[in-house]
C-alpha atoms as a printed R data frame, in Angstrom:
   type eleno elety resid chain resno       x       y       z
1  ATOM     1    CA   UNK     A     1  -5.073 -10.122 -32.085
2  ATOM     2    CA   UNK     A     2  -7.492  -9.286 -29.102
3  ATOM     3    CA   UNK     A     3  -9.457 -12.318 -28.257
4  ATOM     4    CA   UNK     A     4 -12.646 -11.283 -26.609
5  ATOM     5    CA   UNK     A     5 -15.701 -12.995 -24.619
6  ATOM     6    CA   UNK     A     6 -14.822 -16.498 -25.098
7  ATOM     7    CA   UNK     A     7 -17.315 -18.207 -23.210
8  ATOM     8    CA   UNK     A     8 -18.733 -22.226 -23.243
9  ATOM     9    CA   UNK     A     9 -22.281 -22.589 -22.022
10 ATOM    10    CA   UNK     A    10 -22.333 -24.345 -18.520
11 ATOM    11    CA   UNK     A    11 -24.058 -27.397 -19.752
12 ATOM    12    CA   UNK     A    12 -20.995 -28.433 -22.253
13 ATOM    13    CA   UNK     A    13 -18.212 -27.212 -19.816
14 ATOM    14    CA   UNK     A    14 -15.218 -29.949 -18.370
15 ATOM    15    CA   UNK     A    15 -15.555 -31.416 -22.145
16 ATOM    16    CA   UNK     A    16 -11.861 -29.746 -23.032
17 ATOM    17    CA   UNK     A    17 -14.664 -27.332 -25.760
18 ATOM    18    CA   UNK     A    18 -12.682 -23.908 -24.445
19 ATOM    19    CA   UNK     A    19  -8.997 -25.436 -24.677
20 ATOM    20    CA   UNK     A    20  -9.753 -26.609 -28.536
21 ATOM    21    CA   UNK     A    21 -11.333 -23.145 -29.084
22 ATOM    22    CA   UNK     A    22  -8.272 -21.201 -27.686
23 ATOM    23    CA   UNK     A    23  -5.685 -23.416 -29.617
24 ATOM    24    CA   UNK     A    24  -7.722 -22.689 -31.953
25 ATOM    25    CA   UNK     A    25  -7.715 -18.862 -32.005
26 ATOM    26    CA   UNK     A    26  -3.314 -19.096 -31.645
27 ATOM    27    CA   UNK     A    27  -3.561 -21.186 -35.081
28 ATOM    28    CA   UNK     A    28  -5.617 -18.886 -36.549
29 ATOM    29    CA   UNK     A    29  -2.912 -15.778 -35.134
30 ATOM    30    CA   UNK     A    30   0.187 -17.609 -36.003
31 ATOM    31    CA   UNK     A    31  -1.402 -18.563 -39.570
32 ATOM    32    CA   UNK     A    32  -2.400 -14.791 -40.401
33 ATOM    33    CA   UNK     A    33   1.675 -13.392 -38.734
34 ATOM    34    CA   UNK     A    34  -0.094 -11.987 -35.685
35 ATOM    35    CA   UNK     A    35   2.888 -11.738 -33.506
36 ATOM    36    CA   UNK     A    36   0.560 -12.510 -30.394
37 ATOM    37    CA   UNK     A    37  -3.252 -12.952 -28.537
38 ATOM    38    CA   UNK     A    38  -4.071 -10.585 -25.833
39 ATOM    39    CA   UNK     A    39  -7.356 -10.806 -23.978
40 ATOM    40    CA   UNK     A    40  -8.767  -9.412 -20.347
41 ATOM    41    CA   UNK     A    41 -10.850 -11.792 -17.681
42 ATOM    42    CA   UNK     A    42 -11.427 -10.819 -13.874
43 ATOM    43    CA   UNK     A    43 -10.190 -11.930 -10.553
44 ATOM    44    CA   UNK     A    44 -13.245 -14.281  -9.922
45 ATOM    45    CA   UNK     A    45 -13.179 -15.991 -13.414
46 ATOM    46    CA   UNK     A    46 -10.191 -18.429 -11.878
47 ATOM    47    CA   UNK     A    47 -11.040 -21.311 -14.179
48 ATOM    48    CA   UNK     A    48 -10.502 -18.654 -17.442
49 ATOM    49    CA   UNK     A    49  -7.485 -17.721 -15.987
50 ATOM    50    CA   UNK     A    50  -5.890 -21.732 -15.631
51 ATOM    51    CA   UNK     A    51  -6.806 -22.688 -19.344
52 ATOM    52    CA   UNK     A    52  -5.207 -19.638 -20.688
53 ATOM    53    CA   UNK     A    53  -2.618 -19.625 -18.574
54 ATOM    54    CA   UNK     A    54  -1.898 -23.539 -19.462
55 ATOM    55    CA   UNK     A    55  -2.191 -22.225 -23.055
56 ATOM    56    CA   UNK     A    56   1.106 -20.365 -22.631
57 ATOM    57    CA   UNK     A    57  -0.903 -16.801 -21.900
58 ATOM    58    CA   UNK     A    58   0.877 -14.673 -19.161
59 ATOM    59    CA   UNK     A    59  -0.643 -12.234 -17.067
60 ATOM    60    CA   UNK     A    60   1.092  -8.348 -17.886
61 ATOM    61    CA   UNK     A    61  -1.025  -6.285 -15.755
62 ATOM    62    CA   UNK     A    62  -4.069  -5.457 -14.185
63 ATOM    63    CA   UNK     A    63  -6.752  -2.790 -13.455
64 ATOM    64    CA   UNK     A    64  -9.371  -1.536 -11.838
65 ATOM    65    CA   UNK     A    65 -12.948  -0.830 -14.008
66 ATOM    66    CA   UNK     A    66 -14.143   1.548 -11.181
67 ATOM    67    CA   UNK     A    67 -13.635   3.251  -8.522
68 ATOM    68    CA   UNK     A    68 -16.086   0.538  -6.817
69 ATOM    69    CA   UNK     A    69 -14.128  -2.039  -8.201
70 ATOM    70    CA   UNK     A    70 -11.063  -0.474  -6.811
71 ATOM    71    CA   UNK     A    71 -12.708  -0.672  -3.447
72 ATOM    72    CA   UNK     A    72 -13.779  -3.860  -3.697
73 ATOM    73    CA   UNK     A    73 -10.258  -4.916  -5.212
74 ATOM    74    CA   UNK     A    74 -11.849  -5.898  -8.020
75 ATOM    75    CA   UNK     A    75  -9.414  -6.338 -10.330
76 ATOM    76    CA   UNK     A    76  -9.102  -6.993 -14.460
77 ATOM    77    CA   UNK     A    77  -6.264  -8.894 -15.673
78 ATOM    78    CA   UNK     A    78  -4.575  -8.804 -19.181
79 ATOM    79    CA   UNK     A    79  -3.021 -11.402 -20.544
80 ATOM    80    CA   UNK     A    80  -0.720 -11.936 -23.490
81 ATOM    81    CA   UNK     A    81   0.159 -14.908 -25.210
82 ATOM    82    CA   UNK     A    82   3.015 -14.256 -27.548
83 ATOM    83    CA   UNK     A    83   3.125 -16.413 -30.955
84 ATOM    84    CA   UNK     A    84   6.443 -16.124 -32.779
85 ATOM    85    CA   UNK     A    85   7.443 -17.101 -35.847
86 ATOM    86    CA   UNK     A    86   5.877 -20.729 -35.658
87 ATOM    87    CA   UNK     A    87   9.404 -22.133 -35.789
């Protein structure tokens, strides 16, 4: 399952909304077999990258989304969060 654009206005963040949301989306995975969540954030988006790496997500790669961004070492990170059985 691909989990894309999660995003909690500014005005509601620091409230724990985007950790219930993200358990949320594993539940709904490991409820429907998925065998596990992958999604994409960048390098500057360091607070996405703490809640889903506290989430159990780890990071399996990276690229580049242009050849600016490959000068500026901008990089894109995929993560994968893998679900199991549930047992």
């Amino acid at each position: 399952l691909e989990l894309k654009r999660m995003s909690v206005s500014r005005e509601h963040r620091g409230r724990g909304l985007a950790r219930a949301l993200c358990r949320e989306v594993l539940a709904f995975a490991r409820a429907r077999g998925y065998g596990a969540v992958v999604l994409s954030t960048s390098v500057v988006q360091v607070a996405a990258q703490k809640l889903y790496e506290g989430q159990g997500f780890r990071k399996v790669g990276y690229t580049y989304p242009s050849l600016l961004g490959t000068l500026l070492n901008f990089q894109v990170f995929q993560y994968r969060c893998d679900l199991g059985d549930g047992t």
